[in-house]
Every structure is written in structure tokens, then in C-alpha cells.
C-alpha positions, 0 to 999 in steps of 0.5 A, spaced: 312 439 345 311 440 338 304 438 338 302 441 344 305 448 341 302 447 334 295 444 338 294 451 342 296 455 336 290 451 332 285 452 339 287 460 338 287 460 331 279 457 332 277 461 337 279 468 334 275 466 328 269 465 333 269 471 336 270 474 329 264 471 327 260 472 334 261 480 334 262 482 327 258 478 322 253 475 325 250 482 327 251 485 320 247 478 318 242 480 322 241 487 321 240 486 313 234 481 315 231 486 318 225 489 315 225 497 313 222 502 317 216 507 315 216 513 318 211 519 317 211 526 320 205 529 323 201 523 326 195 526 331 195 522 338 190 522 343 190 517 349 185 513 353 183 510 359 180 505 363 177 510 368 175 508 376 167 508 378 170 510 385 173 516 382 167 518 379 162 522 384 157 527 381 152 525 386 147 523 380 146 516 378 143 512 372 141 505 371 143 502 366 141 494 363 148 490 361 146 485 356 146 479 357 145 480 365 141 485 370 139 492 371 145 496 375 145 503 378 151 507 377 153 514 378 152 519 371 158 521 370 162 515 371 157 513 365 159 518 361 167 516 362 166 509 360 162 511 353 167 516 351 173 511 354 170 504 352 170 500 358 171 502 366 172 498 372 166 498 377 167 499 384 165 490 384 172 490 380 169 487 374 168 492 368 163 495 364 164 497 356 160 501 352 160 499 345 154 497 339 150 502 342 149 497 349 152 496 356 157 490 356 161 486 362 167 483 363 172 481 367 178 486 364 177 491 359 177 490 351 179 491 345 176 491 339 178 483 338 175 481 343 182 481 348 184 485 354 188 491 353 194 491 355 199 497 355 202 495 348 195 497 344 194 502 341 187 504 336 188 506 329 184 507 323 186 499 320 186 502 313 191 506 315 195 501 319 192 494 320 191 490 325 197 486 328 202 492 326 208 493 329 208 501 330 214 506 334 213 513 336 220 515 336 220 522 340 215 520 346 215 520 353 220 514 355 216 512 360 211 509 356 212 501 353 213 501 346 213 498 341 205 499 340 201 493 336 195 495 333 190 492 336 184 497 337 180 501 333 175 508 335 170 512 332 174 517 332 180 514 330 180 516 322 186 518 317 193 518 320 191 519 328 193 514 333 190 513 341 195 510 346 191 505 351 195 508 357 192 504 363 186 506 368 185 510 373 187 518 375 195 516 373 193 514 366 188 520 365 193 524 366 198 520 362 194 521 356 194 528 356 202 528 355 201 523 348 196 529 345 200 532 339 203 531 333 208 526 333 212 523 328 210 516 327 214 509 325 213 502 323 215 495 320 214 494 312 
């Protein structure tokens, strides 16, 4: 019985040590390999959105040529969304972008990697923050997913200015209305 008892005592004894190392060291382990943060006051963001041609009815409507593709017509101010937003979904569920001074179709909206935008992106001046990086707004709206990752860029979109991609439709416009300020902004050195 001698052993018995010595073996318990030797099983407890490893797996107190164990437990030890899982909630002790291993996270003070792993929060030294973690890269530090920059963070910086004063970031300008905007929003954008995919808007809706169904959503657009002025009554008015214009042809425009899609490269590569046919002449189709299309009311005017949705046209004029989809040039200040960059793409919007037609009633025919395919999208149509404006970029390079020519119409362009796709089967989902793009960024400027030719990748379809998800609610992860976000647009910035790559001189600012690159492309790929990683990027925290901590005092945003909790409703929007983060992290963002830089997979965008903009016209206006210079300096320390950042546009949240925020979905299509009505909703989303909405949405970027409550992203418009100034905001502290953070990321992954």
C-alpha cells in the first residue's frame, strides 16, 4: 500500500505542476511573444457601401458600356452611388464597379487586389498602413467586426484617414454614418 500512496502522492504532485504550467506560465509565455501596439489619436474615418440598384429610383436613367461586355441601362442615380462607393449590386445580382475612369462587372464587389470585400476591410493611405496590416479602432461602435485588415485604398483616402467597408444596402449606409469621426486608431508593429 506504501507504493500506492507514494504513486497517488507522485500523480498529484505532476498534476499540480501541470495545471501550473497551463494557467500560469504558458500565458505570461505567450503574452511576451506578442507584438506591441501602435496606437495614434486623431484618425479621420468614413464609411462606404455597396449600394442597392433597387434602392435607386430617380426616374432618370443612363447607358453605360461595362468593359469587356454590353451597353446596359441604368437608373442615374444609382450610377452616381456606385462612382462615389466603387461597386453596387444590380437588380440581376451581379455588381457593377467604377474605377480607372471605366465600368467593370463582377460577381462580388472588389478591392483594390482584386478580392471581394469582406467586413473585415477597410481602405487607407498604404503609405500610412500597408497593406495586410492588421488594424484596431478601440472606441468603435461593438457591432462592427474587427480586427480590420488593410485591403483597400481610395481617392480620397490620404494621410491618417481610414473608410470602414460596412456591407450593401440601406443598413450598411446607415452604418457608415455612425463610423464618421475621429477616432483613436491601433495596430500590429
Amino acid at each position: 500500500t506504501d507504493d500506492i500512496v507514494t504513486d497517488f502522492l507522485l500523480a498529484n504532485m505532476m498534476l499540480k505542476t501541470y495545471l501550473f504550467i497551463i494557467t500560469i506560465l504558458l500565458p505570461l509565455t505567450a503574452c511576451s511573444t506578442v507584438a506591441p501596439m501602435t496606437c495614434e489619436d486623431d484618425w479621420q474615418l468614413t464609411g462606404y457601401f455597396v449600394p442597392i440598384e433597387k434602392d435607386y429610383i430617380s426616374g432618370s436613367s443612363n447607358k453605360v458600356k461595362v468593359k469587356k461586355g454590353e451597353t446596359i441601362s441604368f437608373d442615374r442615380a444609382f450610377l452616381a452611388a456606385v462612382k462615389l462607393e466603387g461597386w453596387g449590386k444590380t437588380n440581376a445580382g451581379w455588381y457593377l464597379g467604377f474605377y480607372g475612369n471605366q465600368w467593370h462587372k463582377s460577381q462580388y464587389p472588389l478591392n483594390a487586389k482584386g478580392q471581394p470585400l469582406t467586413l473585415s476591410s477597410i481602405a487607407a493611405d498604404t503609405n500610412q498602413l500597408p497593406f495586410g496590416r492588421q488594424v484596431f479602432i478601440p472606441k468603435l461602435n461593438s457591432t462592427i467586426k474587427q480586427p480590420f485588415i488593410v485591403t483597400d485604398v481610395g481617392q480620397a483616402i490620404k494621410g491618417r484617414r481610414i473608410d470602414i467597408y460596412t456591407g450593401e444596402g440601406k443598413e450598411a449606409q446607415q452604418l457608415t454614418y455612425l463610423v464618421t469621426k475621429k477616432h483613436q486608431v491601433c495596430w500590429k508593429n
